[in-house]
LUMGU-456811 format. One line per field, with one value per atom (N, C-alpha, C): residue number from 1; atom name; x, y, z. Coordinates in nm, 2 decimals. Example, Ala and Ser with C-alpha at 12.3 -4.5 7.8 and 13.67 -1.06 7.14 Angstrom:
BEGIN
n [1  1  1  2  2  2]
atom [N  CA  C  N  CA  C]
u [1.32  1.23  1.32  1.28  1.37  1.29]
v [-0.57  -0.45  -0.33  -0.22  -0.11  0.00]
w [0.78  0.78  0.78  0.71  0.71  0.79]
END
This chain:
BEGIN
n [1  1  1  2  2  2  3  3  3  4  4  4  5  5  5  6  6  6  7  7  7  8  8  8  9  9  9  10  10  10  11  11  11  12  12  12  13  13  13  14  14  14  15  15  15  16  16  16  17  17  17  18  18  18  19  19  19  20  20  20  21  21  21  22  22  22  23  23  23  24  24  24  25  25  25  26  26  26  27  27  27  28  28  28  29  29  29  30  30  30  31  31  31  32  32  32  33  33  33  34  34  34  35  35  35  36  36  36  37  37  37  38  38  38  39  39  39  40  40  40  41  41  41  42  42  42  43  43  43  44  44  44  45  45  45  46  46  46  47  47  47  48  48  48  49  49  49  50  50  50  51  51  51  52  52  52  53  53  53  54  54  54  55  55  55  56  56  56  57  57  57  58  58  58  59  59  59  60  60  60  61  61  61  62  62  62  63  63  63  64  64  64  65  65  65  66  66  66  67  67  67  68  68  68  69  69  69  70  70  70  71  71  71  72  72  72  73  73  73  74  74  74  75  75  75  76  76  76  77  77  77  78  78  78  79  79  79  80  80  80  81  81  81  82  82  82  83  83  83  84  84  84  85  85  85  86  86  86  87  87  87  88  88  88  89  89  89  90  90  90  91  91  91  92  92  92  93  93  93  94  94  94  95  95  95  96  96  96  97  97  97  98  98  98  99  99  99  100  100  100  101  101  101  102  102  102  103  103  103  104  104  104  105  105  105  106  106  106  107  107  107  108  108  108  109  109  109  110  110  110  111  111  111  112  112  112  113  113  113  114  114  114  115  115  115  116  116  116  117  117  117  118  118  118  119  119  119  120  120  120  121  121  121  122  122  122  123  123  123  124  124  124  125  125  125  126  126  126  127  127  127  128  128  128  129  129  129  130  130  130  131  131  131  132  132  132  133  133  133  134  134  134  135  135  135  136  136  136  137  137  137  138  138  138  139  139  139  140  140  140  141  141  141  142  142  142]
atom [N  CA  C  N  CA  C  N  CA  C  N  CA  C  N  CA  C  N  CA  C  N  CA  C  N  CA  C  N  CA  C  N  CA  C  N  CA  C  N  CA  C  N  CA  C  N  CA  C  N  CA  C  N  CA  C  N  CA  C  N  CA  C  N  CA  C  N  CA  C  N  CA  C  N  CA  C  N  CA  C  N  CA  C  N  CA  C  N  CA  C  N  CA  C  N  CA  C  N  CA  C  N  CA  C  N  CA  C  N  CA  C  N  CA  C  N  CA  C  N  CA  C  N  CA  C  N  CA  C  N  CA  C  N  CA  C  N  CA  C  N  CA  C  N  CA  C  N  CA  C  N  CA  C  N  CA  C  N  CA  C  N  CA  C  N  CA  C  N  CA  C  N  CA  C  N  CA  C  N  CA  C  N  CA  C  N  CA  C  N  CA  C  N  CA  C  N  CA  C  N  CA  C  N  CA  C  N  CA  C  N  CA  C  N  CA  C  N  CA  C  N  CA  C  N  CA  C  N  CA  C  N  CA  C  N  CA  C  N  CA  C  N  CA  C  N  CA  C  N  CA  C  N  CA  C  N  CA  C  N  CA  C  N  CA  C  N  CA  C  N  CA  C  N  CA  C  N  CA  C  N  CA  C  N  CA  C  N  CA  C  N  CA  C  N  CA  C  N  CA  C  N  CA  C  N  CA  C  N  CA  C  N  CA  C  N  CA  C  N  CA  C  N  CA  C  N  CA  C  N  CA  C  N  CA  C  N  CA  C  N  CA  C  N  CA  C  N  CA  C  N  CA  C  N  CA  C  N  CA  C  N  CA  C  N  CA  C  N  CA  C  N  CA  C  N  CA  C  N  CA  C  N  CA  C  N  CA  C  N  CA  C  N  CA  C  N  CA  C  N  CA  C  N  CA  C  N  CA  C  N  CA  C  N  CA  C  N  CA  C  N  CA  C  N  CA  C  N  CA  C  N  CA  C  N  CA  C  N  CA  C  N  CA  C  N  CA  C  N  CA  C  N  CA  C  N  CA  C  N  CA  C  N  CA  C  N  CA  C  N  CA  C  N  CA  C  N  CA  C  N  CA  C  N  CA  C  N  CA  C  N  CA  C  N  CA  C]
u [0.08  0.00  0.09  0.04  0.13  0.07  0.18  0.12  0.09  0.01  -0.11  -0.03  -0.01  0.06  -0.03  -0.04  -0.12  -0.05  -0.14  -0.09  -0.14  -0.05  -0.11  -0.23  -0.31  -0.44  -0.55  -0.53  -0.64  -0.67  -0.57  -0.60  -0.71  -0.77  -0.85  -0.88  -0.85  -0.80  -0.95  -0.96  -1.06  -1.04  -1.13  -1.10  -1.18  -1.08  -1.10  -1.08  -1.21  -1.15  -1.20  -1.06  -1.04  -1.06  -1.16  -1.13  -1.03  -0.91  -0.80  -0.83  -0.99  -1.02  -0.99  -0.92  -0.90  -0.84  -0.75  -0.72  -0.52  -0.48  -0.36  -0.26  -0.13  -0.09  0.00  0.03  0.08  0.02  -0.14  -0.18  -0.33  -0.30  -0.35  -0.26  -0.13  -0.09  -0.03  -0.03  -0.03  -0.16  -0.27  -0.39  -0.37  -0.36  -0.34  -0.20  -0.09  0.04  -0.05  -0.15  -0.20  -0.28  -0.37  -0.42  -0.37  -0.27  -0.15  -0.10  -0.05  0.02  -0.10  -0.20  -0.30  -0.30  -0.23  -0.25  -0.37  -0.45  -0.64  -0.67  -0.65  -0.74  -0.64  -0.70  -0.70  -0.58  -0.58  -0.47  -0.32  -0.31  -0.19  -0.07  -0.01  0.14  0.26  0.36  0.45  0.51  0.55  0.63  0.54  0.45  0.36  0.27  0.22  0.15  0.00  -0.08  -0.18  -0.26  -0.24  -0.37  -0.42  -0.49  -0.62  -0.54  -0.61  -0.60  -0.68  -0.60  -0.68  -0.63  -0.77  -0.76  -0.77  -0.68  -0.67  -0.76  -0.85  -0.88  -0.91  -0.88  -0.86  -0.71  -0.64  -0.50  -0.45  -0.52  -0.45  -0.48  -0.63  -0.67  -0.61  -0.49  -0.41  -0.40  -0.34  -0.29  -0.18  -0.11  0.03  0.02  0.05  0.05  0.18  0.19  0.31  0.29  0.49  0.55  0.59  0.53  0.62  0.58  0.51  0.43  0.57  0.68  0.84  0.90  0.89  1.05  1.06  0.97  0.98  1.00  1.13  1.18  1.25  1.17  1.21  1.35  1.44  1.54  1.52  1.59  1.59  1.78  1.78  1.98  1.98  1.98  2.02  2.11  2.20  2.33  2.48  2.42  2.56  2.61  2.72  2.75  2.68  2.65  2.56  2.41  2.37  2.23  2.16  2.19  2.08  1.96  1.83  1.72  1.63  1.62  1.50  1.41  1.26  1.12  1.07  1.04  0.98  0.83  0.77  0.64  0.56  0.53  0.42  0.44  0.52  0.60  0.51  0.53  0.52  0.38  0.30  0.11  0.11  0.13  0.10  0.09  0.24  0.25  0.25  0.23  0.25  0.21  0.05  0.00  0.06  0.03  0.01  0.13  0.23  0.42  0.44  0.35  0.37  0.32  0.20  0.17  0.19  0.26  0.31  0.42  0.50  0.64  0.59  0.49  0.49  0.46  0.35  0.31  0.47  0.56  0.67  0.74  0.73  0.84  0.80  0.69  0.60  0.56  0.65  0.63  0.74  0.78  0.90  0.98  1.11  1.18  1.26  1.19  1.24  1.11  1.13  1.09  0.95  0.88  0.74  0.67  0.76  0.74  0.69  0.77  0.72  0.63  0.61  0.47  0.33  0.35  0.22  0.20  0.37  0.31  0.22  0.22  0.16  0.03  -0.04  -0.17  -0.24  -0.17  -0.19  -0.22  -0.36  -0.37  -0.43  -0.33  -0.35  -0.38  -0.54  -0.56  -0.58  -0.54  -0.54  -0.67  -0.76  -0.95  -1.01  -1.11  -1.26  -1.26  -1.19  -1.28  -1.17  -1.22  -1.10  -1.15  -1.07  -1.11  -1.12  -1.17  -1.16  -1.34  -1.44  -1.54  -1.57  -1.50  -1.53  -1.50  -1.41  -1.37  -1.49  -1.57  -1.64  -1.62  -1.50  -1.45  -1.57  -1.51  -1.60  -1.53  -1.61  -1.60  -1.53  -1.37  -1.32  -1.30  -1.36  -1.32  -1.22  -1.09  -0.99  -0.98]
v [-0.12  0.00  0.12  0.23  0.34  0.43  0.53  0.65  0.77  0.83  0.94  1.05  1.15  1.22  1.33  1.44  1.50  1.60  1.65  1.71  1.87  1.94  2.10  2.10  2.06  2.12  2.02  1.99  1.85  1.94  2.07  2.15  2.22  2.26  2.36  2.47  2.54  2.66  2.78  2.77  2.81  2.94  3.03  3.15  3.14  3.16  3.23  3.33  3.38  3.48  3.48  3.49  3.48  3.62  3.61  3.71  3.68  3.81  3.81  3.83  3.93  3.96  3.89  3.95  3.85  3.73  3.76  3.59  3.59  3.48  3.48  3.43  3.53  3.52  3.40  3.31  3.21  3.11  3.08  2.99  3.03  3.18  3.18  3.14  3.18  3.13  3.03  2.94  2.82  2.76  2.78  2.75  2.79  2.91  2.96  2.91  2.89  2.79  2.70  2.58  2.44  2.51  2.57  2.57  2.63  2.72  2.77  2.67  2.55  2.45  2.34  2.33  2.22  2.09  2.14  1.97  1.95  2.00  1.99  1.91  1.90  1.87  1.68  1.62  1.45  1.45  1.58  1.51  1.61  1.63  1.71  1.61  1.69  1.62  1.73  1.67  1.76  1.90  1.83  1.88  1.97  2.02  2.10  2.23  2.31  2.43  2.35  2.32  2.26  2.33  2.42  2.51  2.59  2.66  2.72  2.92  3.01  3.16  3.18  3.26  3.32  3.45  3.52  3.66  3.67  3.76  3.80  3.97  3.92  4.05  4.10  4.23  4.27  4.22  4.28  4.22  4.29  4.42  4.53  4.48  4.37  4.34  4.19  4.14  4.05  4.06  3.93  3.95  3.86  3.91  3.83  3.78  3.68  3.63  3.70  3.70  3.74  3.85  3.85  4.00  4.00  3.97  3.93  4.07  4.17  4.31  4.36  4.38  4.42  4.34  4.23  4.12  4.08  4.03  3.99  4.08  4.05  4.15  4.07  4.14  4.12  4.21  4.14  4.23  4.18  4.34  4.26  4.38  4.33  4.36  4.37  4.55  4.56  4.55  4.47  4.45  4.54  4.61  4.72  4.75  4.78  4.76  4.88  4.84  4.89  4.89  4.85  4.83  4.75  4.68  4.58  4.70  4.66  4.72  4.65  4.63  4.59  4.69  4.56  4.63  4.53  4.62  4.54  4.47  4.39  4.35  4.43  4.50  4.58  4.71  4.77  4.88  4.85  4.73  4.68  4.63  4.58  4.56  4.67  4.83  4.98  5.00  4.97  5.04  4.93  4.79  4.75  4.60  4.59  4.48  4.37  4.39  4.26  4.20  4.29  4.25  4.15  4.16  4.08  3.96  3.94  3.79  3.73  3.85  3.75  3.71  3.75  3.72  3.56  3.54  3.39  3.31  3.39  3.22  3.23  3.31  3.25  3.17  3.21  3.10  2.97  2.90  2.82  2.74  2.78  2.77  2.71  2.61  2.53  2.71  2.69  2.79  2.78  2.79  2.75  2.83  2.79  2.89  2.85  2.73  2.65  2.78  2.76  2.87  3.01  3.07  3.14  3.19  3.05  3.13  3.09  3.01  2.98  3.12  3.16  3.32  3.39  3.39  3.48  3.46  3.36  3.31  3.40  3.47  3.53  3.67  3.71  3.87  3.95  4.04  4.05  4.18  4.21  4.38  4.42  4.52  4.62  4.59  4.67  4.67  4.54  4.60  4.48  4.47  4.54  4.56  4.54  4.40  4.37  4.37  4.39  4.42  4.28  4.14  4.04  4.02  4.06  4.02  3.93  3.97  3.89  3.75  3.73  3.58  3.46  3.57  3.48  3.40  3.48  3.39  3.38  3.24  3.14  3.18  3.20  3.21  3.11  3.15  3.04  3.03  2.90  2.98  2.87  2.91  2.84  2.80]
w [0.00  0.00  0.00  -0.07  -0.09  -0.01  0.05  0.11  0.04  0.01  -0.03  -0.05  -0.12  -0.14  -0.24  -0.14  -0.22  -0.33  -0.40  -0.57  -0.54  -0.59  -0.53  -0.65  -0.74  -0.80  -0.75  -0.61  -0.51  -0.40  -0.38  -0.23  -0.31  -0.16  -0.18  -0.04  -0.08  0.06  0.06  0.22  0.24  0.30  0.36  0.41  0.57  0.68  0.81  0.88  0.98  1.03  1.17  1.27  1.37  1.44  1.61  1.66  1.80  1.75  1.90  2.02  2.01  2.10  2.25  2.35  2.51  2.48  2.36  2.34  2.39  2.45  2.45  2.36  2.30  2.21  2.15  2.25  2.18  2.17  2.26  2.20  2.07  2.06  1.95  1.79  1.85  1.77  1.69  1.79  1.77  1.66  1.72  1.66  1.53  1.50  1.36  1.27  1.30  1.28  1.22  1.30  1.27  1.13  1.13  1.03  0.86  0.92  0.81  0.72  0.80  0.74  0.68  0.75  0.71  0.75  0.86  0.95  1.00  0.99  1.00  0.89  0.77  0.64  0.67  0.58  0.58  0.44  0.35  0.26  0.31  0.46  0.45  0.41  0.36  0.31  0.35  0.43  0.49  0.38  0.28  0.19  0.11  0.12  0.01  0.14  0.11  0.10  0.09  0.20  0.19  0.29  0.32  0.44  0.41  0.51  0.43  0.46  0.45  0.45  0.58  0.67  0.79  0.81  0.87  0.80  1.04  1.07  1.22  1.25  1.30  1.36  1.50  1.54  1.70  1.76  1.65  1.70  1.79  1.80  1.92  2.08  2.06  2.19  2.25  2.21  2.25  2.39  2.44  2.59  2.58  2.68  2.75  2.87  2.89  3.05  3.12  3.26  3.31  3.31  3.31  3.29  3.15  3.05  2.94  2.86  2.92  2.85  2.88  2.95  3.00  2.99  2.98  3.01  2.89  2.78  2.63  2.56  2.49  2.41  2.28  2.22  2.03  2.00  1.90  1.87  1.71  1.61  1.47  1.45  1.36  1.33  1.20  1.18  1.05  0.97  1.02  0.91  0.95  0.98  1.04  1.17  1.19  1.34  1.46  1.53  1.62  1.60  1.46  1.46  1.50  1.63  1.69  1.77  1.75  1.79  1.87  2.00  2.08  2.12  2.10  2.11  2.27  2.34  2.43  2.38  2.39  2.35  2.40  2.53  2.54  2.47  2.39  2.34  2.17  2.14  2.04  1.97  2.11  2.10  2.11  2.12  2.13  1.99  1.95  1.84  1.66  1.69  1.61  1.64  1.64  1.73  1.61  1.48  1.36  1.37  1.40  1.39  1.53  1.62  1.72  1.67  1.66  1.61  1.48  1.40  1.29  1.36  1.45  1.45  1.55  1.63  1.71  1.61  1.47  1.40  1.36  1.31  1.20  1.24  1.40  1.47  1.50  1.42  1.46  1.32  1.21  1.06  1.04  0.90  0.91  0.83  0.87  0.85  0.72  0.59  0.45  0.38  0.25  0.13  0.20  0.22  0.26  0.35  0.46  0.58  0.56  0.44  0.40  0.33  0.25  0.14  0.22  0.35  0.48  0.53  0.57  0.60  0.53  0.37  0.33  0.31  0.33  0.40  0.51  0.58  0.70  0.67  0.73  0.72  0.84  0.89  1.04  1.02  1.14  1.10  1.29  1.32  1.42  1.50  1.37  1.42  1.41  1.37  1.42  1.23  1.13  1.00  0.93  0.82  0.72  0.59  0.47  0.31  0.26  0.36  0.26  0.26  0.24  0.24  0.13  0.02  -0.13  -0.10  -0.03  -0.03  0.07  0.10  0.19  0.31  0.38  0.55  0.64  0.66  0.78  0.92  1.02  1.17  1.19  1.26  1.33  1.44  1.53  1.66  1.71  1.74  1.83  1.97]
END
């Protein structure tokens, strides 16, 4: 018996949309990671782009357990010397809620070209109101 291997014109990718509201951020992100990749659907296959599109909204109303609003701190390094830049996370849900949760699902994504085009699946808005109505997203609730 052979194992199943699915063909990228067999997927079929659907559209959700999650609310952040009071939700906590890594295990929302997690949830959203699972469905990125499509380990939900019956023909996932490691090596292929098999998940569905999830659209994030109320990303400003995230929460952190802890102290992690001061103690969790993101750095990014632009290439030149002295250019390392740390954001505290509560500094960062102020000023740039979507860049926080994209940065837990990516860490949570295989880290290759794959990883990346799951990211672009992801569309993370501030408010309560996002421009995908055409596509018709289903309520998801994690």
């Amino acid at each position: 018996m052979k194992t199943y291997q699915a063909k990228q014109e067999e997927v079929t990718r659907d559209w959700y949309v999650v609310d952040a509201s009071d939700r906590i951020l890594g295990r929302l992100a997690s949830g959203i990671a699972y469905r990125l990749r499509g380990k939900h659907k019956a023909i996932y296959t490691p090596h292929m782009d098999a998940g569905d599109f999830v659209i994030v909204v109320n990303a400003e109303k995230i929460g952190l357990t802890g102290k992690k609003l001061t103690d969790k701190i993101y750095y990014r390094y632009s290439g030149y010397p002295g250019g390392l830049r740390a954001t505290a996370a509560g500094k960062m849900l102020q000023e740039k809620p979507e860049e926080l949760l994209r940065a837990a699902v990516k860490g949570m994504l295989p880290k290759n070209t794959l990883g990346r085009a799951m990211l672009k699946k992801l569309k993370i808005y501030a408010g309560g109101d996002h421009p995908h109505e055409a596509q018709c997203p289903r309520i998801l609730a994690l």
